[in-house]
TORPA-4810 file (N, C-alpha, C, O; in nm, 3 decimals):
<nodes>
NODE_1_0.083_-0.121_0.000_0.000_0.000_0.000_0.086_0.126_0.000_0.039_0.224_-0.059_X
NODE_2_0.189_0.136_0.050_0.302_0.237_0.073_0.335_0.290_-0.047_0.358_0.411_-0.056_X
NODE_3_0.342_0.214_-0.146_0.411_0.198_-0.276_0.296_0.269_-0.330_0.323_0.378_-0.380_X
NODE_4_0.216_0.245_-0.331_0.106_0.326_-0.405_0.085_0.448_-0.366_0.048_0.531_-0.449_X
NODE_5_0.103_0.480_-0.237_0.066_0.631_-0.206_0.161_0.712_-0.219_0.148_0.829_-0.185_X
NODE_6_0.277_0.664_-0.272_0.417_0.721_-0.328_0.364_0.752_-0.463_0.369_0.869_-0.501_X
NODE_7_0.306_0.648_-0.551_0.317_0.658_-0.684_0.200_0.799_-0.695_0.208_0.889_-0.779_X
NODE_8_0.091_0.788_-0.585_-0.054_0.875_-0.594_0.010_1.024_-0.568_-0.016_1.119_-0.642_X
NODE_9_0.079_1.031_-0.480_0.140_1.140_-0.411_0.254_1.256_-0.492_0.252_1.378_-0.475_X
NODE_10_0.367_1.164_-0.601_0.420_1.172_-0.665_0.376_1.250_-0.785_0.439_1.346_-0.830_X
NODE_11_0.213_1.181_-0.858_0.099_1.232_-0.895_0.046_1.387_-0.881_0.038_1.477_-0.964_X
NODE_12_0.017_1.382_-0.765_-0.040_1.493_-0.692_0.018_1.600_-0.724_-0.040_1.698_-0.770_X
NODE_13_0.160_1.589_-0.698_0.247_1.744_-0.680_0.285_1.764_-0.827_0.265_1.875_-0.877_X
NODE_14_0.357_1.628_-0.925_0.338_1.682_-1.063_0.243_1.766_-1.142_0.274_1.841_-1.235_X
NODE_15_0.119_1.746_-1.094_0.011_1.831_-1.136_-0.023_1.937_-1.104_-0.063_2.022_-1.184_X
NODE_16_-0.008_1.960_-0.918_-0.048_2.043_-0.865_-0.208_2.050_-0.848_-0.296_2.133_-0.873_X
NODE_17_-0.199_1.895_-0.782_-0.350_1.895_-0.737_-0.297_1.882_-0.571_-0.195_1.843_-0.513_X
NODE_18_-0.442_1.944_-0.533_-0.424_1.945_-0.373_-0.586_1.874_-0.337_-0.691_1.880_-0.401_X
NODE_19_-0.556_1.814_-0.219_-0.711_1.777_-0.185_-0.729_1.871_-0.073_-0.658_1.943_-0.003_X
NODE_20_-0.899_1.829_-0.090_-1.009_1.915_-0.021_-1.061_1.838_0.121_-1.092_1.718_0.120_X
NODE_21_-1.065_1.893_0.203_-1.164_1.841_0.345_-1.299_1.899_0.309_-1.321_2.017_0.337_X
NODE_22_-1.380_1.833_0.256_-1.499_1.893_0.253_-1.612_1.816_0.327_-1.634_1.696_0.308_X
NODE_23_-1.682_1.898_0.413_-1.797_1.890_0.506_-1.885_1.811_0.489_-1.939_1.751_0.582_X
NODE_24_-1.919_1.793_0.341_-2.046_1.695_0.281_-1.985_1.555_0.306_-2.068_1.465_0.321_X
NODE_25_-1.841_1.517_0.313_-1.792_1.382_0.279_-1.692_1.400_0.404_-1.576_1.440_0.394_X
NODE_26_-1.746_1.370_0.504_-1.668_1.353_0.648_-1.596_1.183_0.655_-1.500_1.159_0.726_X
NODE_27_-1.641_1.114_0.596_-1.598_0.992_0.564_-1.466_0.973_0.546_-1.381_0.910_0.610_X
NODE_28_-1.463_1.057_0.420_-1.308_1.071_0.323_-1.185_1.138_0.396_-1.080_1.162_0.338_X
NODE_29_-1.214_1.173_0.554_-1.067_1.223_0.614_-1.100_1.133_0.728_-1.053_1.186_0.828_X
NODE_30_-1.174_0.993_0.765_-1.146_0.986_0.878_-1.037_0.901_0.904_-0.973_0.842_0.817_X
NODE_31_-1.010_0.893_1.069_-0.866_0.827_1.114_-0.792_0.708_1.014_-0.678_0.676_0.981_X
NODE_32_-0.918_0.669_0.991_-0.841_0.501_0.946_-0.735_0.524_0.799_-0.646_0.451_0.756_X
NODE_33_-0.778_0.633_0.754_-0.691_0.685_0.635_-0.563_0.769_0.682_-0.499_0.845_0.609_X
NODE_34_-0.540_0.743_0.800_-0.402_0.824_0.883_-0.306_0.872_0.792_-0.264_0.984_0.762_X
NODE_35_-0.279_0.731_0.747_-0.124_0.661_0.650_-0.164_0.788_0.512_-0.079_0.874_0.488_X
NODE_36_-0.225_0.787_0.475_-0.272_0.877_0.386_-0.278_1.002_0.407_-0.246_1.062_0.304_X
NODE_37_-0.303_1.067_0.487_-0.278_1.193_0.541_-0.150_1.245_0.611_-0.120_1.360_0.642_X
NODE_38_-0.089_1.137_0.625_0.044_1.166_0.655_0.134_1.169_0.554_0.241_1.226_0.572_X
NODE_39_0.108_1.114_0.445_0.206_1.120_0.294_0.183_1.245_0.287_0.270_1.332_0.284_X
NODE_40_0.035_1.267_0.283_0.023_1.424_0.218_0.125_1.539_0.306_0.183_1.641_0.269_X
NODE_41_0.116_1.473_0.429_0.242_1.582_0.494_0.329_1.570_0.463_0.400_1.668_0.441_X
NODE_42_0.382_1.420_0.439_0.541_1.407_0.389_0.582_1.466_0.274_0.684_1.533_0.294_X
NODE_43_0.534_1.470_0.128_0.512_1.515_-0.032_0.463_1.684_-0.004_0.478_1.752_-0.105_X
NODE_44_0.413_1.754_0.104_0.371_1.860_0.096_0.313_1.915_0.013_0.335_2.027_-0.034_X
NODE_45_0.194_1.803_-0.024_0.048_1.807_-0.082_-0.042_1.934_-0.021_-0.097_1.932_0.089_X
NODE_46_-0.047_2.034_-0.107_-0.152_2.141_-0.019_-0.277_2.096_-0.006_-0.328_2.011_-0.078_X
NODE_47_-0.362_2.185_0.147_-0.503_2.084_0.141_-0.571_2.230_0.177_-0.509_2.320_0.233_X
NODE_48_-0.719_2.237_0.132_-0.827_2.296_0.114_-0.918_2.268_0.215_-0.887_2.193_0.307_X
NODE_49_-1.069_2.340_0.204_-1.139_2.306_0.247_-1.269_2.349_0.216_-1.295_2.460_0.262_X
NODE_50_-1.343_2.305_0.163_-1.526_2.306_0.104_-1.600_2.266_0.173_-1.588_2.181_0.261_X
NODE_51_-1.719_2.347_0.124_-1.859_2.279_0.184_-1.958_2.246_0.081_-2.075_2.279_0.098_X
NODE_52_-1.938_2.212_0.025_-2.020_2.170_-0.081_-2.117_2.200_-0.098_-2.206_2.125_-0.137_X
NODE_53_-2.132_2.350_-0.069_-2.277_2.432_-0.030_-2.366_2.459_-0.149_-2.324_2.493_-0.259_X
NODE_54_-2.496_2.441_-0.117_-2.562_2.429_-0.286_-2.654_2.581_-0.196_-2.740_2.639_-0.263_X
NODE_55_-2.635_2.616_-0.093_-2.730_2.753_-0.022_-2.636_2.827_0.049_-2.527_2.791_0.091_X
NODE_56_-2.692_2.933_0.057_-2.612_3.028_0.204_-2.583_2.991_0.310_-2.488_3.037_0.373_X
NODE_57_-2.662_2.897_0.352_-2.715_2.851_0.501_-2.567_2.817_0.543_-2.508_2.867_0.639_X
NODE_58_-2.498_2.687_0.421_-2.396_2.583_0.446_-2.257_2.666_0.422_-2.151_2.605_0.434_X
NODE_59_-2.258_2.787_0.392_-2.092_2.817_0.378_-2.034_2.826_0.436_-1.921_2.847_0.391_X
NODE_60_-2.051_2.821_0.600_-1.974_2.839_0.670_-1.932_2.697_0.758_-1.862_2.683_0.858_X
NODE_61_-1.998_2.612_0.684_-2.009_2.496_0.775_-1.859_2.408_0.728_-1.847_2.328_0.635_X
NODE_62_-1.736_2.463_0.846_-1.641_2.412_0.795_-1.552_2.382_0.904_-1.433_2.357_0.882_X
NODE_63_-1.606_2.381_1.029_-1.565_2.370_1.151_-1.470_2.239_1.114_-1.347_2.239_1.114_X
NODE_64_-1.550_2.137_1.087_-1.491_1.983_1.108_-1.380_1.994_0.999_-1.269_1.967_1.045_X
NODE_65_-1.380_2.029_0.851_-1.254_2.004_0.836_-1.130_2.081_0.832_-1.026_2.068_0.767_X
NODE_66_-1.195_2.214_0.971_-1.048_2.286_0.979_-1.004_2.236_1.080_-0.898_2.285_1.119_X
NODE_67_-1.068_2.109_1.172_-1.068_2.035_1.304_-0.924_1.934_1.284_-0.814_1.912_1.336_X
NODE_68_-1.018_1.886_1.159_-0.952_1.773_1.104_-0.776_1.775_1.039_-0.682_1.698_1.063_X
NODE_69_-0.788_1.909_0.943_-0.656_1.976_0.901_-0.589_2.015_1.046_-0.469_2.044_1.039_X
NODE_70_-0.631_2.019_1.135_-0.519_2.038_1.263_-0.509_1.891_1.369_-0.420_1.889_1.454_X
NODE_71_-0.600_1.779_1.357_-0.563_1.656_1.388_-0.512_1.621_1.311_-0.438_1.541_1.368_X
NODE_72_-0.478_1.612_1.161_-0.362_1.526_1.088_-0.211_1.636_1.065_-0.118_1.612_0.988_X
NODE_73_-0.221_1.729_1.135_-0.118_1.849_1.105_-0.061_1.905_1.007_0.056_1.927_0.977_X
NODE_74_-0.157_1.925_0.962_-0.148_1.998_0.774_-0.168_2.128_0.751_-0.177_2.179_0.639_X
NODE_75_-0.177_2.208_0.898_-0.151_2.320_0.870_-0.083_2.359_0.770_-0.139_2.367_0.661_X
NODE_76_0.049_2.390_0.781_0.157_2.401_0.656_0.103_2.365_0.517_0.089_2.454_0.433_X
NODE_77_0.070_2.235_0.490_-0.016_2.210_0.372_-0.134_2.317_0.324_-0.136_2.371_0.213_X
NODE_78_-0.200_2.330_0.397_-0.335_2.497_0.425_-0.247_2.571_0.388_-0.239_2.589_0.267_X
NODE_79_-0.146_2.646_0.481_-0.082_2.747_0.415_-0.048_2.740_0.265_-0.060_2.842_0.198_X
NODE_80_-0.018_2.657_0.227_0.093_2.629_0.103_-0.044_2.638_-0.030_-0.035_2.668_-0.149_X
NODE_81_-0.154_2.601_0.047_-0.272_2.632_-0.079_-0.294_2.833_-0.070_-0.286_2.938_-0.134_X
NODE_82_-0.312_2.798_0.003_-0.343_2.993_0.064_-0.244_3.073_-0.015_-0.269_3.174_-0.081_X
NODE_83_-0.114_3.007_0.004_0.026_3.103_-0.061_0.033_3.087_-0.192_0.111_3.166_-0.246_X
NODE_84_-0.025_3.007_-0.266_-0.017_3.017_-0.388_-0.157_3.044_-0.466_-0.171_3.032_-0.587_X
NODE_85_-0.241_3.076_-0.389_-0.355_3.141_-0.431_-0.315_3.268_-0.460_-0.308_3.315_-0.573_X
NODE_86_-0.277_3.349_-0.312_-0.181_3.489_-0.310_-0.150_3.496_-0.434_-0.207_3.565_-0.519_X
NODE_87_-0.013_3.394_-0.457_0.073_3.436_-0.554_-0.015_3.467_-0.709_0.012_3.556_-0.789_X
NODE_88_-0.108_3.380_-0.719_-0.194_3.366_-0.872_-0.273_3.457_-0.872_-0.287_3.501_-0.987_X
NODE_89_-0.368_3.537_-0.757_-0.417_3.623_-0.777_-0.398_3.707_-0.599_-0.446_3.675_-0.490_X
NODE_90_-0.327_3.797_-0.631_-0.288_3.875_-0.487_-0.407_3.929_-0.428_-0.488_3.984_-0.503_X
NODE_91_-0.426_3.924_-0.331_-0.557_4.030_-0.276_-0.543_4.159_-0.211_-0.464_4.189_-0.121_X
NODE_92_-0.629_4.233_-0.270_-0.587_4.344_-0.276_-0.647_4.384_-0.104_-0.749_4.339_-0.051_X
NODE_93_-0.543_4.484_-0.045_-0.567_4.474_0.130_-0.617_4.641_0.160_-0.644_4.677_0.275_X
</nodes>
């Protein structure tokens, strides 16, 4: 399995895809995928976070996977999406 999340991971950063914690699919970050969330720290895979909001109501509903981005310690990863958002389109302050 190791071998594969090398080859997935390897993947990832060639492209410059980052994954998402999103709210609708609490499933897809839980513990048992540790090993997996820890590559993403190792490869310094940037990670996001959505709500898959189809209303107003849900945009803010993002508690759990900014919970979650600080139980697998991917802060840094967060940053690293944030900093190159900056860089692609600066915001103006």
């Amino acid at each position: 399995m190791m071998g594969n999340l090398d080859h997935l991971m390897n993947f990832l950063k060639k492209y410059n895809i980052y994954f998402e914690f999103n709210s609708s699919y609490p499933s897809y970050y839980s513990p048992r995928y540790k090993q997996f969330f820890e590559k993403l720290k190792e490869y310094k895979i940037p990670v996001a976070i959505g709500s898959d909001s189809h209303n107003l109501g849900n945009l803010n509903d993002i508690d759990e996977p900014f919970e979650m981005i600080n139980y697998y310690n991917l802060i840094t990863n967060f940053e690293l999406l944030i900093n190159e958002l900056e860089r692609i389109r600066p915001l103006k302050r």
